[in-house]
SEBA-930955 format. One line per field, with one value per residue (C-alpha): residue number from 1; residue in three letters; y negated, x negated, z. Coordinates in steps of 0.001 Angstrom, whole numbers, always signed. Example, Ala and Ser with C-alpha at 12.3 -4.5 7.8 and 13.67 -1.06 7.14 Angstrom:
# SEBA-930955
num = [1;2]
residu = [ALA;SER]
north = [+4500;+1060]
east = [-12300;-13670]
up = [+7800;+7140]
END
This chain:
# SEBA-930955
num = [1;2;3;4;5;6;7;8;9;10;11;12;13;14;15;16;17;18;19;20;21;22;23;24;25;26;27;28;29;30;31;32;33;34;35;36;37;38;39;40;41;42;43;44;45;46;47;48;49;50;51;52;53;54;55;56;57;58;59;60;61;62;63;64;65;66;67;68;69;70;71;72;73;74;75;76;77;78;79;80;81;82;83;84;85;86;87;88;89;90;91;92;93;94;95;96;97;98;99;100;101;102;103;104;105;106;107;108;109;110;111;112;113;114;115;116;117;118;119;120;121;122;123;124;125;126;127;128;129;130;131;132;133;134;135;136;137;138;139;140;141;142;143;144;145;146;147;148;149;150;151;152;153;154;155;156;157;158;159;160;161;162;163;164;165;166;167;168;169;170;171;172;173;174;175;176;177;178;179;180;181;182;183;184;185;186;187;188;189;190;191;192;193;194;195;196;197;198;199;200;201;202;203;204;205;206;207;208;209;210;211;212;213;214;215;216;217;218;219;220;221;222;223;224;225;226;227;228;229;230;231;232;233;234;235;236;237;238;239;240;241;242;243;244;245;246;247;248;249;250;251;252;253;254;255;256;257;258;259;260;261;262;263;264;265;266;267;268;269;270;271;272;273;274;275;276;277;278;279;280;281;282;283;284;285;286;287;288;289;290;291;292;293;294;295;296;297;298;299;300;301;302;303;304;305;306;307;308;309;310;311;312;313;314;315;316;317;318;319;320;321;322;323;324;325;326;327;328;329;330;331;332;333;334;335;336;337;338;339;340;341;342;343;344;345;346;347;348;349;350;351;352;353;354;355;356;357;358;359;360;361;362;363;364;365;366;367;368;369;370;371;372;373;374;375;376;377;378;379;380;381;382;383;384;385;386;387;388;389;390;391;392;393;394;395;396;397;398;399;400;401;402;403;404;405;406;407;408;409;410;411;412;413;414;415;416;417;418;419;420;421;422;423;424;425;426;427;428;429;430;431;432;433;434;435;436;437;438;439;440;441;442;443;444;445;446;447;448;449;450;451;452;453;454;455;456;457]
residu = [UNK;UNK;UNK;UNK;UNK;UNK;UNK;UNK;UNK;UNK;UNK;UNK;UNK;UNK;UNK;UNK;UNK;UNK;UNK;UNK;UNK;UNK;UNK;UNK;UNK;UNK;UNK;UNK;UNK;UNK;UNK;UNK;UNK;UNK;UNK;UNK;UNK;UNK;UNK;UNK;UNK;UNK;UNK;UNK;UNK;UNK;UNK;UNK;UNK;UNK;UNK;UNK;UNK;UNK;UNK;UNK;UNK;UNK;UNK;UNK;UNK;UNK;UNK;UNK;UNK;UNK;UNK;UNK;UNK;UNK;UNK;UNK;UNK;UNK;UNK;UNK;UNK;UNK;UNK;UNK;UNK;UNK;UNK;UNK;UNK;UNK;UNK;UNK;UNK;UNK;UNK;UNK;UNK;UNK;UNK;UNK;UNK;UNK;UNK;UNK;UNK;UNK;UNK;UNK;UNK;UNK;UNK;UNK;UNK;UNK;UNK;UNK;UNK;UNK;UNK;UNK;UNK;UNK;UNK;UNK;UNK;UNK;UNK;UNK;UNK;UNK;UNK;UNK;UNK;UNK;UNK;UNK;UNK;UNK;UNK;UNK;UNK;UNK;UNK;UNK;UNK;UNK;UNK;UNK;UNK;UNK;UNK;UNK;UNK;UNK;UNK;UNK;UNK;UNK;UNK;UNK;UNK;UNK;UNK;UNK;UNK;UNK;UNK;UNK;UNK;UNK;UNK;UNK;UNK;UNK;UNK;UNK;UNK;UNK;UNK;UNK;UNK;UNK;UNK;UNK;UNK;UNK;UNK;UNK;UNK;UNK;UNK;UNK;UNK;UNK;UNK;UNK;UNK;UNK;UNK;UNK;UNK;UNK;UNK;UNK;UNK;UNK;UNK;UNK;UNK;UNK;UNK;UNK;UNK;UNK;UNK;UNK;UNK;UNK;UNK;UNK;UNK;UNK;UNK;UNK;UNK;UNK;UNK;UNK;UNK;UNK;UNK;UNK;UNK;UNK;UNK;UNK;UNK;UNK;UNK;UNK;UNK;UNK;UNK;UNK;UNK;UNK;UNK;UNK;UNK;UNK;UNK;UNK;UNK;UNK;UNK;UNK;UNK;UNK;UNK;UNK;UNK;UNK;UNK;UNK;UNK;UNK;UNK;UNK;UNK;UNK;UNK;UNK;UNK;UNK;UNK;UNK;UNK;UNK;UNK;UNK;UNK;UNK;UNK;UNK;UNK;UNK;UNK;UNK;UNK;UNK;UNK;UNK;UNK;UNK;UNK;UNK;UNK;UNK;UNK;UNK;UNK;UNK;UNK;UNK;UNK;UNK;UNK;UNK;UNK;UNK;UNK;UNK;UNK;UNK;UNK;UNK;UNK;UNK;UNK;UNK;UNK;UNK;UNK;UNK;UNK;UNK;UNK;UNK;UNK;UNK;UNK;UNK;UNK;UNK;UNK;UNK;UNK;UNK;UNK;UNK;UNK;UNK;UNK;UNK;UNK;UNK;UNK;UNK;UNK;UNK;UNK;UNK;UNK;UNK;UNK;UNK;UNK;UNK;UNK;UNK;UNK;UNK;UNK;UNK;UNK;UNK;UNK;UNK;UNK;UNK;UNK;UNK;UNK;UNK;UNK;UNK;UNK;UNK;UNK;UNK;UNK;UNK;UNK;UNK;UNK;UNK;UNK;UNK;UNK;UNK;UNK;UNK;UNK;UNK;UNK;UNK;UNK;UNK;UNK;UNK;UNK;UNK;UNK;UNK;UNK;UNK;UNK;UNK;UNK;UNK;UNK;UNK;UNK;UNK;UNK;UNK;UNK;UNK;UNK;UNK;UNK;UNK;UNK;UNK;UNK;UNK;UNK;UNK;UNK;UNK;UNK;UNK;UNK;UNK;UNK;UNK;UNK;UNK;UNK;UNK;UNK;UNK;UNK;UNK;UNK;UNK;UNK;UNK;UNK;UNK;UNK;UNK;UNK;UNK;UNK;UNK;UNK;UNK;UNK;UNK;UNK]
north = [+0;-3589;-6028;-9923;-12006;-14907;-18287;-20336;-23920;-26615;-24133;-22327;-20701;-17946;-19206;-21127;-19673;-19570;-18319;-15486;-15050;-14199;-11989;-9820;-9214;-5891;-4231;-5263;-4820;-8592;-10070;-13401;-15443;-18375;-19404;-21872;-23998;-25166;-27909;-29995;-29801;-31616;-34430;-35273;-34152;-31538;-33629;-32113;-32532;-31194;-28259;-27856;-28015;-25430;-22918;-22589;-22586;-19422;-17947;-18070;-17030;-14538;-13261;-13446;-10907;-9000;-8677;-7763;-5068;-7368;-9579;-13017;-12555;-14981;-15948;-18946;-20416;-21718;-20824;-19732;-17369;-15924;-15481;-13719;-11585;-10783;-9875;-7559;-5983;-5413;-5109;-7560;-8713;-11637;-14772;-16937;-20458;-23619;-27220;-30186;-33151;-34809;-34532;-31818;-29655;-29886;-29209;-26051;-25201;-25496;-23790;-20768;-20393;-19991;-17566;-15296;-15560;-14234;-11340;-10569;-11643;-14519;-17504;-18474;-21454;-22936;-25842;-27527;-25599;-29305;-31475;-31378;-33013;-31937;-34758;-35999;-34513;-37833;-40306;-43873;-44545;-46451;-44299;-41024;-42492;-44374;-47677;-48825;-46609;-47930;-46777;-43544;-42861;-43649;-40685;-38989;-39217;-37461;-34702;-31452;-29458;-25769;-23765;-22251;-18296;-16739;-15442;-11780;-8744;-7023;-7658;-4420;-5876;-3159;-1786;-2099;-6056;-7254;-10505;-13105;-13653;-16399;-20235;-21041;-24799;-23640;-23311;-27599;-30853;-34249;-33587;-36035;-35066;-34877;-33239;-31302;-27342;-26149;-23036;-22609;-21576;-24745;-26936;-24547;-25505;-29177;-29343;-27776;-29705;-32931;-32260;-31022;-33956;-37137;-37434;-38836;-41951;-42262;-45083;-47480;-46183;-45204;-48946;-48756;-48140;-47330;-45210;-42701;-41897;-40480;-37109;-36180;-33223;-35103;-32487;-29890;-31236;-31907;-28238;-27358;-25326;-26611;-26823;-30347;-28686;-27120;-30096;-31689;-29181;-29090;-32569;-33398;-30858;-32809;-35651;-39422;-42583;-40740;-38195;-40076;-42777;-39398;-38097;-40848;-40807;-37537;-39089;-41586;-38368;-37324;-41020;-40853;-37059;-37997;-41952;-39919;-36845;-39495;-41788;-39838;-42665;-44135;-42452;-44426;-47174;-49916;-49070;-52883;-55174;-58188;-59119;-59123;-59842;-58370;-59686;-57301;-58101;-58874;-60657;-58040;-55256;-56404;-57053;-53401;-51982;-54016;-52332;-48878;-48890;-50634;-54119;-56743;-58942;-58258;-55754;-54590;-53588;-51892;-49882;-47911;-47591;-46313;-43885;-42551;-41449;-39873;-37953;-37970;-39348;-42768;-43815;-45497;-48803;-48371;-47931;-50359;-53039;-52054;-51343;-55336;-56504;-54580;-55918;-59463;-60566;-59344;-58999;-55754;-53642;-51099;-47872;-48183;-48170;-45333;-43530;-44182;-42840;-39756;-38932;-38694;-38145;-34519;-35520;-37079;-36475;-38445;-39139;-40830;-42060;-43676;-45052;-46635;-48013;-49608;-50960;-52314;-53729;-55078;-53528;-50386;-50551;-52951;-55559;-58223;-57812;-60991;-59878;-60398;-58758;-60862;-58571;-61080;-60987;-57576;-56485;-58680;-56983;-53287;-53431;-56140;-55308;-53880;-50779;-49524;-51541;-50748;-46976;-47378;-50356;-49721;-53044;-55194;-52890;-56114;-58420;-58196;-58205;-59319;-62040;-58332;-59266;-62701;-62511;-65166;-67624;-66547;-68866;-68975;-66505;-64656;-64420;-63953;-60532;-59013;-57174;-57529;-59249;-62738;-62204;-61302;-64337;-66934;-65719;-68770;-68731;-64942;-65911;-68806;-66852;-64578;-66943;-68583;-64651;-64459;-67624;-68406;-71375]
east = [+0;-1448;-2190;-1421;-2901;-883;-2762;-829;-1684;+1036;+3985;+3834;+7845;+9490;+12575;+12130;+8931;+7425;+4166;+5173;+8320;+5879;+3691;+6496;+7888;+7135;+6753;+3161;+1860;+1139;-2106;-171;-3933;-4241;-7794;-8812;-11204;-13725;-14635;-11109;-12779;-15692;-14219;-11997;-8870;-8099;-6316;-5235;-1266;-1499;-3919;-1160;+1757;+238;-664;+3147;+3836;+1767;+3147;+6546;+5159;+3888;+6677;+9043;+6700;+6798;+10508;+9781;+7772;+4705;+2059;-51;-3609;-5629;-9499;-12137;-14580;-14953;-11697;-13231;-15124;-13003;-10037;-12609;-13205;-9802;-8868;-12103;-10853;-7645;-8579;-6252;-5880;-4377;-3990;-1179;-1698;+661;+123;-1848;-2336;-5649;-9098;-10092;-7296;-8327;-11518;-10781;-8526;-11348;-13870;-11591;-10665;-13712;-15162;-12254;-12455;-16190;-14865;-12292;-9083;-6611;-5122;-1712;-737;+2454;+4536;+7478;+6743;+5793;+7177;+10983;+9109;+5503;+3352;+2300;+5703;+7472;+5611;+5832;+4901;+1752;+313;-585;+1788;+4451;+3329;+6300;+8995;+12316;+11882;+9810;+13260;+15429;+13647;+13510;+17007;+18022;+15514;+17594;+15322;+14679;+17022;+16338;+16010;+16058;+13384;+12393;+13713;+10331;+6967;+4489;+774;-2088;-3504;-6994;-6963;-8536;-7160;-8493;-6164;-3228;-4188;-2380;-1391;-2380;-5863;-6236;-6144;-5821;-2469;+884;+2650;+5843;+4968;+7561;+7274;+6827;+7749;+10176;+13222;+12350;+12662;+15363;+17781;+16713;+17864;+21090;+21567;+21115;+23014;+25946;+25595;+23153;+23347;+26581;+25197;+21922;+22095;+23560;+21471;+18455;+16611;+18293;+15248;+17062;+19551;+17123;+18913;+16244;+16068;+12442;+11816;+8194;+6436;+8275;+7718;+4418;+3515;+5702;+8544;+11307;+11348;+11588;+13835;+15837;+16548;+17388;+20150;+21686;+21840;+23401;+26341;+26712;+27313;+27887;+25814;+24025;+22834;+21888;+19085;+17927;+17338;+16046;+13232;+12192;+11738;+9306;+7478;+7110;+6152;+3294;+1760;+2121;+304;-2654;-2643;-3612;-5518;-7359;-9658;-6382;-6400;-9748;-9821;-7251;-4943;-4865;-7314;-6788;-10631;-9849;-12349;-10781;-11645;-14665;-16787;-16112;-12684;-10952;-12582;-10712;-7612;-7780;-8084;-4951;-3219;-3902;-2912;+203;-704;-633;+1606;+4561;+7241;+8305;+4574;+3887;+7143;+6121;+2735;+3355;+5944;+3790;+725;+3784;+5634;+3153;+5316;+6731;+9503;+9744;+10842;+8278;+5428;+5860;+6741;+2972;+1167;+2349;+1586;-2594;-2803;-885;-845;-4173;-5638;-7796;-8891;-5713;-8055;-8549;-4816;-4203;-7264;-5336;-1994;-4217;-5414;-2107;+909;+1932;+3088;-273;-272;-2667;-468;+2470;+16;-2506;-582;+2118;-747;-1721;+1702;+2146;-1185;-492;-3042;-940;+2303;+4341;+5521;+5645;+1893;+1841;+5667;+5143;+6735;+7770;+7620;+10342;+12783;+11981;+12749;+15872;+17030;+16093;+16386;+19355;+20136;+16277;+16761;+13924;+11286;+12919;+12238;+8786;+7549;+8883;+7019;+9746;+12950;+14104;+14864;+17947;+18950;+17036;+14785;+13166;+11196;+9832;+8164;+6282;+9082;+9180;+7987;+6709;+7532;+9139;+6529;+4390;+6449;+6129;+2536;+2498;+463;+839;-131;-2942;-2319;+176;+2588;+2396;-2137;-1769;+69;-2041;-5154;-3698;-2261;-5637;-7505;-5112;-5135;-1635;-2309]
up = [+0;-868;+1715;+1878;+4598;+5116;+6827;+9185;+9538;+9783;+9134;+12444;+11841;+10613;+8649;+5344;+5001;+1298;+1526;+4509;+1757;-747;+683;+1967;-1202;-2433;+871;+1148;+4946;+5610;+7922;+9736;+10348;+12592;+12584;+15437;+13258;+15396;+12806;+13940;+17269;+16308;+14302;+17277;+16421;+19114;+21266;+24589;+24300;+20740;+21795;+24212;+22278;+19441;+22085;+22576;+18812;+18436;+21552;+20448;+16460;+17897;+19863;+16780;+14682;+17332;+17649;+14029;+14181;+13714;+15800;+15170;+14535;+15930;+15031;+15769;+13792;+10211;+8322;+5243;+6484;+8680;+6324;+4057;+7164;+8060;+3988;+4028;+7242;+5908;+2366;+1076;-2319;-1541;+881;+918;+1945;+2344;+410;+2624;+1279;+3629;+1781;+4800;+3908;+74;+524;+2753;-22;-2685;-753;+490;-3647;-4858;-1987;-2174;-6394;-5507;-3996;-6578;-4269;-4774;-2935;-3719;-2122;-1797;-2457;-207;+2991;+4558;+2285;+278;-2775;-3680;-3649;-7335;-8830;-8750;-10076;-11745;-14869;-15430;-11717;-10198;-7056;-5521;-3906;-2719;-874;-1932;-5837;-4808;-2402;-5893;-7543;-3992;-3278;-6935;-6144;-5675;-2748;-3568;-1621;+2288;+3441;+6688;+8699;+7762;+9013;+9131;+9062;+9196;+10533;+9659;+12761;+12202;+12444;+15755;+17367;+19734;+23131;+22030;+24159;+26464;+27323;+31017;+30245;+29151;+30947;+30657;+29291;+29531;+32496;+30302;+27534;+25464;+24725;+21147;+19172;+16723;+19326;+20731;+17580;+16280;+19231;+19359;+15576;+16065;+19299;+17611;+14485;+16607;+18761;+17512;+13864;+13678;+15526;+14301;+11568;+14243;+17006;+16195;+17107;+20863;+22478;+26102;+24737;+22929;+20008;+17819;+17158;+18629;+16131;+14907;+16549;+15546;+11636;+12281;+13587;+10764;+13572;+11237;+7705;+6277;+3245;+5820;+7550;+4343;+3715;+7182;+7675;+4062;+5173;+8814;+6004;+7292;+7248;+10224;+8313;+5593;+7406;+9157;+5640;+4672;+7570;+5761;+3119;+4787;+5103;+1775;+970;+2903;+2046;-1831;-721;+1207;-1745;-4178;-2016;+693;+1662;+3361;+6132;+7010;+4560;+3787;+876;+244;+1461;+3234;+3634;+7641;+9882;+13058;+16246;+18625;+21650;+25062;+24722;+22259;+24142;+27898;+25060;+23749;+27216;+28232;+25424;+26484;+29621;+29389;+31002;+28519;+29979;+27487;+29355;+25645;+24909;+27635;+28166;+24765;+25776;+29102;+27535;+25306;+28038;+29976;+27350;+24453;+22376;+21444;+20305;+16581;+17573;+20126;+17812;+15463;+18034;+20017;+16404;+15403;+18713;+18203;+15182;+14594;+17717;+19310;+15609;+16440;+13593;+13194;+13162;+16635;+17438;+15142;+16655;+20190;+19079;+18015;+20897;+22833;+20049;+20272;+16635;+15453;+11788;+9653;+6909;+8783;+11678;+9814;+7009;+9621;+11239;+7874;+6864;+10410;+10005;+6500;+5139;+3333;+1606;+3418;+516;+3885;+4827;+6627;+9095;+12850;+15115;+18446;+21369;+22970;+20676;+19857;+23335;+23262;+20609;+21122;+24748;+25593;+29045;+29728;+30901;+28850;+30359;+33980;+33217;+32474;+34462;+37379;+38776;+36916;+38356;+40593;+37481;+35903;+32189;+29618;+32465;+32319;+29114;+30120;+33765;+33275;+33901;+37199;+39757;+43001;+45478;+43013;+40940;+43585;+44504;+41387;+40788;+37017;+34742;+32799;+28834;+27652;+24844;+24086;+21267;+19585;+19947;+18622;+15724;+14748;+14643;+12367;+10031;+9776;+9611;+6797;+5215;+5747;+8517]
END
């Protein structure tokens, strides 16, 4: 009987599974490989809540094979050669991989081609298994991609998606393959003291939870930053739990204005892969340049630090930062609203925001993370490079009654209403009381810096 090995990366699920689909088919005995590259680790990108948050995604992988009959092989070290390891254990003929989009993932694609080729096997890998659209199939006419989102979501939006498939029955692992013990989140540290679970159960029942219960609301509610309307599946997309095209089809039958701006976040997603699939510098490099000379030394480095730790002065601010080192996770409002405020207000090179949300976002994808970063930043696709986003009026807005900032700075619980979002005003013994900060900078000094930085003063 012929062998497949199929390699896990960002797909870590069961249902809607293309390349697992594939290598079934037949009645092949299949290898499922998840190789711990040890290269990630170096460059940085093993953060500890994502670490954490994987280790449960292959624990519950795992656990579904077995239910079928099967089990998750695990490995460590460079992924090339231990795929070609694993395929000569098993003497497989093939290895099933899905589509990435960053230059690493390309590059591990080209390299893990041509060794297998040497050895007379083949990879196969696998379209729409992250994405609904494949980056590079829509494209405009005089470029290789979309600049803009609103006429890539035209073509988008007339796409039809390939259609979905369960999980499989069976899956028959040979027995010779060895395995490495499955992490466990218990083993790291440093880790946000709320951190979600993973696995696709997990993501499964959040999905069916929200679309039974969230959707509806979601185009009017998704902004109210108190309420916490969003659907929080990012991680579970980003692991690749849930199936973009999946969600695509499920939410399109929940129907309603709802469904449609949660769709249309999706799409957002898509935007991005086939942005970074064309120009992989982006996720270092600005996609447009605005010749900024952003701010360093002493004074930007105290700013920065303020930043992180929630204590800038500007309740707004640091209600999303503080949420995200608690949960891992911010919400969208959240993270444009502290991304604006980095890189407008403070005018601090974006790259060291987006290396920040990195190193806590359970979601941290480099696609959506660093090209948000760059259209906050102006610096990407925004067709507004030069917008501003005023934590005030922001919080105002988002937060009218302040309950957000209450939840997460608890130091500003005694004011009432939106007085929340200006302390400052406060005076004497009042002020006095209330162990907070005053700003970091004057709105009206942070914007005319950056008008000037720009050119716009």
């Amino acid at each position: 009987m012929n062998v497949s090995v199929v390699l896990f990366t960002a797909d870590l699920r069961l249902h809607d599974h293309p390349p697992l689909r594939a290598a079934l088919d037949g009645s092949r005995e299949v290898v499922p490989l998840f190789v711990r590259d040890r290269s990630v680790d170096g460059a940085g990108f093993a953060a500890p809540n994502r670490l954490a948050f994987l280790a449960d995604c292959l624990a519950d992988l795992d656990a579904g094979l077995r239910e079928r009959g099967g089990r998750l092989v695990v490995r460590s070290g460079d992924v090339v050669e231990e795929v070609c390891r694993v395929a000569v254990e098993a003497d497989a003929d093939e290895v099933h991989l899905a589509a990435d989009v960053s230059r690493f993932a390309r590059s591990r694609e080209a390299r893990l081609r041509r060794a297998l080729e040497e050895e007379g096997r083949r990879l196969l890998v696998h379209d729409t298994v992250t994405t609904v659209v494949p980056p590079g199939e829509l494209t405009p006419a005089a470029s290789d991609h979309f600049a803009v989102f609103t006429p890539y979501f035209r073509h988008w939006a007339r796409w039809e998606p390939r259609g979905t498939f369960g999980a499989p029955r069976a899956v028959r692992v040979p027995d010779r393959i060895g395995s490495e013990p499955l992490p466990s989140r218990e083993q790291l540290s440093g880790l946000s003291p709320a951190l979600p679970a993973g696995g696709e159960r997990e993501g499964r029942g959040r999905l069916t939870a929200w679309l039974r219960s969230g959707v509806r609301d979601y185009a009017d509610r998704h902004d109210d930053l108190s309420g916490d309307a969003t659907s929080r599946l990012s991680p579970h997309l980003h692991f690749g739990t849930l199936s973009p095209v999946e969600l695509v089809h499920r939410a399109r039958r929940a129907g309603g204005p709802g469904a449609e701006a949660f769709v249309r976040q999706l799409a957002w997603r898509d935007f991005h892969r086939q942005v970074l699939a064309a120009r992989p510098e982006a996720a270092g490099s600005d996609y447009r340049t605005r010749h900024d000379r952003w701010r360093s030394g002493r004074s930007a480095h105290d700013d920065i630090g303020a930043w992180r730790a929630g204590r800038t002065g500007y309740p707004i601010v640091d209600a999303a930062m503080r949420q995200l080192a608690h949960e891992g996770w911010m919400h969208n409002r959240g993270r444009l609203l502290t991304a604006s405020f980095l890189t407008k207000t403070l005018y601090v090179d974006w790259r060291v925001g987006a290396r920040h949300f990195l190193e806590l976002l359970v979601d941290g994808d480099l696609a959506n993370n660093q090209l948000n970063w760059q259209w906050t930043a102006g610096t990407g696709t925004d067709t507004r490079p030069n917008r501003v986003l005023n934590p005030v009026a922001q919080g105002k807005r988002y937060d009218p009654d302040g309950a957000y900032v209450r939840r997460w700075v608890p130091e500003l619980r005694g004011l009432a209403g939106a007085a929340v979002h200006e302390p400052w005003k406060l005076r004497g013994l009042d002020r006095a009381a209330v162990d907070y900060p005053d700003p970091v900078v004057e709105l009206s000094e942070g914007l005319d810096r950056f008008r000037r930085a720009r050119g716009r003063d």
